[in-house]
C-alpha positions in Angstrom: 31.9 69.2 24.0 34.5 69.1 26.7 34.3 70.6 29.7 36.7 73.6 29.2 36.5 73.7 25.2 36.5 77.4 25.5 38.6 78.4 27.9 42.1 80.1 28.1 44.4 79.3 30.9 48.0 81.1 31.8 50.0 78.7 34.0 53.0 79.9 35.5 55.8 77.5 35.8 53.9 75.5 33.2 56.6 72.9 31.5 57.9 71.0 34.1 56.6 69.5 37.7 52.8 70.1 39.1 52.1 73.0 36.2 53.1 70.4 33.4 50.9 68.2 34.7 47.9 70.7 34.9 48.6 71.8 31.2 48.2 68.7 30.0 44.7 68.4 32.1 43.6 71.5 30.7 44.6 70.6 27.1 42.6 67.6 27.4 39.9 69.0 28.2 39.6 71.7 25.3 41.1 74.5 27.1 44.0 76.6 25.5 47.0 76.8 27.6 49.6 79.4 28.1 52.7 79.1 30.4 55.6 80.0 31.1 59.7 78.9 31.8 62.6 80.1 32.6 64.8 77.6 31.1 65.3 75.2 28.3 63.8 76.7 25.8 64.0 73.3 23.7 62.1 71.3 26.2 59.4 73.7 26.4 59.0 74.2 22.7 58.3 70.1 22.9 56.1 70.3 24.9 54.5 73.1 23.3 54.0 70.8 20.4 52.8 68.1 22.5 50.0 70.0 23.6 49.0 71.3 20.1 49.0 68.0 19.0 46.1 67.4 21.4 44.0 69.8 19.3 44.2 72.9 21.2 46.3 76.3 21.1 49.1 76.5 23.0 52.4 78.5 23.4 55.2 78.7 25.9 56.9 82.2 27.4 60.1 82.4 28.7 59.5 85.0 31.2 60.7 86.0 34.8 57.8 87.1 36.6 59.2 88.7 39.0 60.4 91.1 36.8 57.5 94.1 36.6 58.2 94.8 32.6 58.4 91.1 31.8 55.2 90.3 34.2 53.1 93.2 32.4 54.3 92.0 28.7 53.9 88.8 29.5 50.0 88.8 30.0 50.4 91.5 27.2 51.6 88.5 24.6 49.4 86.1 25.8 46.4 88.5 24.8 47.9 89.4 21.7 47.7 85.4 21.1 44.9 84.1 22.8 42.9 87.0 22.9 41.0 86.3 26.2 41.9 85.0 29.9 39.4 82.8 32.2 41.9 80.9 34.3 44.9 82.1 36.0 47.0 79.4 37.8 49.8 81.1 40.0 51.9 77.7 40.2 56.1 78.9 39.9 57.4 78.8 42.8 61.1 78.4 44.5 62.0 75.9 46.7 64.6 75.9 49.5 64.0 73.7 53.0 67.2 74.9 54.8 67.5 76.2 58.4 68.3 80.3 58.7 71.9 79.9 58.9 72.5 77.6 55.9 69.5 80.1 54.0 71.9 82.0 51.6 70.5 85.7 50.7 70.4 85.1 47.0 67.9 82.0 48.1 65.9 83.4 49.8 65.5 87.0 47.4 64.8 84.0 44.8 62.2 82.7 46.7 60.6 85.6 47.4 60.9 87.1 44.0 59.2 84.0 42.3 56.6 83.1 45.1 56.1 86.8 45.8 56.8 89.5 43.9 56.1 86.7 40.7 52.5 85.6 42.1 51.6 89.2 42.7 52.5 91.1 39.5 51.3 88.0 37.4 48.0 88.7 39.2 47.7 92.3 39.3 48.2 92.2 35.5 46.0 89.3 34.7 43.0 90.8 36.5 42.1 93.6 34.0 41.5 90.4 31.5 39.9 88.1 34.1 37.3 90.9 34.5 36.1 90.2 31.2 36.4 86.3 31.4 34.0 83.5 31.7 33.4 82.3 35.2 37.1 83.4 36.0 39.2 81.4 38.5 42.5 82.8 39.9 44.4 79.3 41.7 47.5 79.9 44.0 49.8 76.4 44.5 49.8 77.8 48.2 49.7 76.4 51.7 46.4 76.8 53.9 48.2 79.0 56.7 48.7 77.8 60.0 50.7 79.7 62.5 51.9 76.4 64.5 55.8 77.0 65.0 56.4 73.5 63.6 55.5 75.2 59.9 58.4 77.4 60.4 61.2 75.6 62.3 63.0 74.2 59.9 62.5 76.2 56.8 62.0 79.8 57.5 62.2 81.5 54.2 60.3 79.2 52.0 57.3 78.8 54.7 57.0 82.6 55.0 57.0 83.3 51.2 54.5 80.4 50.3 52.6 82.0 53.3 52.7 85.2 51.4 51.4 83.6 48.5 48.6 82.5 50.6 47.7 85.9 51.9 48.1 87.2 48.0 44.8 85.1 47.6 43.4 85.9 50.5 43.6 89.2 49.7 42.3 89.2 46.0 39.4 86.9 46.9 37.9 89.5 48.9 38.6 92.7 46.8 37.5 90.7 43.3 34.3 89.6 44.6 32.7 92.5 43.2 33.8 91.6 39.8 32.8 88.3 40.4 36.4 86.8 40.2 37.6 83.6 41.9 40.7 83.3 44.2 41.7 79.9 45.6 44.4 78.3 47.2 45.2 74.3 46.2 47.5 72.2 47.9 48.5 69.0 48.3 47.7 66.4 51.4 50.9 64.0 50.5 53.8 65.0 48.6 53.5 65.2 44.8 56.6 63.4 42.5 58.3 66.4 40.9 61.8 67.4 40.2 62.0 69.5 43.5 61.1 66.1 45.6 63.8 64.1 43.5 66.5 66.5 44.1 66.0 68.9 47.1 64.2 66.2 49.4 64.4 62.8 49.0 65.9 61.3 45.7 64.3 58.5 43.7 62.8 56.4 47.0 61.0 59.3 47.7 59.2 60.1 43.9 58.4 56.0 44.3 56.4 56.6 47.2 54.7 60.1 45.8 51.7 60.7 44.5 51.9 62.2 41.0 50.5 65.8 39.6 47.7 64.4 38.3 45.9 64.2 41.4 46.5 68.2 41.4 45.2 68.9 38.1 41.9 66.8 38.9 41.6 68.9 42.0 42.1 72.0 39.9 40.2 70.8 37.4 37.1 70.6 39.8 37.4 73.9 41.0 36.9 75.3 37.6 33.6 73.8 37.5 32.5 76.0 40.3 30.9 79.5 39.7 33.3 82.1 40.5 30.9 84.4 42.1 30.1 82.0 44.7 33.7 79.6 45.3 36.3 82.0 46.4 39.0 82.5 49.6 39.6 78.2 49.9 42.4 76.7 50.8 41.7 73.5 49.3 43.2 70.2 50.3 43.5 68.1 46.8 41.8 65.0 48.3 39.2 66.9 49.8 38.6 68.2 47.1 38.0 65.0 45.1 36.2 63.7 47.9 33.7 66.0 47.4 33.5 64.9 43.8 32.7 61.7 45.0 36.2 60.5 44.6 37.1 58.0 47.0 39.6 55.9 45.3 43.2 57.7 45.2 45.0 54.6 44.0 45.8 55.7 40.6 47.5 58.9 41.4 
C-alpha cells in the first residue's frame, strides 16, 4: 500500500512551479489531489490527465482565492468531488522583489490578496473538513520569520505578506490543536528552479544552478508522516527536514 493511498490533498497553485511538483509526489504516492490555477486552462487540464493516469483522482479549479465566494465554493467543489479533506497545502503565492518606490499598488494588493487574504480564506474554509480528516496537516510555503532588517530591505511588500502567511500558521497551529489539526510552515534552504526564478530573478543560469521542487515535495512528503496532534507551529527548513529522515545526500535534487 502506499504511504498516502487514502488521502485527499487541495494544493493551491497546484499546476505549475513547487505545487506541480508536490502533486505529482502526492499522486505517486496514492493520494488524491485537488488544485487549483488561475490560468491556462489547457495546461492544467493536461496535467490533470497526467495525474489520473498515475492511478489516482484528480481534478483542477480555476479559482481566485482571494476572492471570499470563490475561496468558500471552491473547497465546496472539491467536497462535492472528493468527498473528504486530510491535507491542506497553502502554496499560491505572488512574487515581486522590488524596492518601495518601484512597488506598484496593484503589486503589491496582488501580493497580498494571493499570499494573504488567499492563504487565509482557503484555510478558514478548509478547516470545517480537516476536522473530520485523518491525521490532518495544514502546510504554508512560508518563510520562518526573522525580524533582521536585511529580510526587508530590498523587498518590502513581498517579505511582509509571506511574513503574514507565516503568522496565518502560527496562528492556526495554536487555535487547532484542540482538534488535533496540524499547521506548518516549509521552506526552502537554496532557491528552488521555478518559473518565478527564471523570469523575475535570474533567467536560465540561475534555474541551472537551482535545486528543483522535488526536494520540497520530499520535505512535505515527510511531514505528513508525522501525527498531527503532536507536529504543529514548525517552520521547517526542507533539508532539515530530510536530514532528519536520514537524508544526507541532496545531489539528486
Amino acid at each position: 500500500m502506499k504511504i498516502l493511498e487514502g488521502k485527499v490533498a487541495l494544493i493551491t497553485g497546484g499546476s505549475r512551479g513547487i505545487g506541480k511538483g508536490l502533486a505529482e509526489a502526492f499522486a505517486q504516492q496514492g493520494a488524491s489531489v485537488a488544485f487549483t490555477f488561475l490560468s491556462s486552462v489547457e495546461k492544467a487540464r493536461e496535467f490533470e490527465a497526467q495525474l489520473v493516469a498515475m492511478g489516482v483522482k484528480a481534478k483542477g479549479y480555476q479559482s481566485d482565492a482571494a476572492k471570499f465566494d470563490q475561496a468558500e465554493s471552491l473547497v465546496e467543489e472539491v467536497m462535492k468531488d472528493f468527498g473528504a479533506l486530510d491535507i491542506l497545502i497553502n502554496n499560491a503565492s505572488a512574487i515581486s522583489l522590488t524596492n518601495t518606490e518601484q512597488t506598484e499598488a496593484k503589486r503589491f494588493d496582488l501580493m497580498h490578496d494571493i499570499n494573504v487574504r488567499g492563504t487565509f480564506l482557503v484555510s478558514k474554509h478548509a478547516i470545517p473538513h480537516l476536522k473530520k480528516g485523518s491525521n490532518p496537516h495544514m502546510l504554508f510555503l512560508s518563510p520562518p520569520i526573522n525580524l533582521h532588517p536585511k529580510w526587508f530591505a530590498n523587498h518590502v511588500a513581498y517579505t511582509i505578506s509571506k511574513y503574514d502567511m507565516s503568522m496565518i500558521m502560527l496562528g492556526l497551529s495554536e487555535e487547532l490543536k484542540k482538534y488535533q489539526i496540524a499547521a506548518n510552515a516549509l521552506w526552502p534552504k537554496t532557491t528552488i528552479a521555478t518559473a518565478a526564478v527564471q523570469n523575475l530573478l535570474g533567467g536560465q543560469a540561475l534555474i541551472n544552478m537551482s535545486r528543483t521542487p522535488d526536494i520540497i515535495a520530499d520535505a512535505a512528503y515527510h511531514i505528513f508522516q508525522r501525527p498531527s496532534n503532536q507536529c504543529t507551529g514548525n517552520f521547517f527548513i526542507d533539508e532539515q527536514v530530510l536530514a532528519e529522515e536520514g537524508v544526507t545526500d541532496l545531489s539528486h535534487y
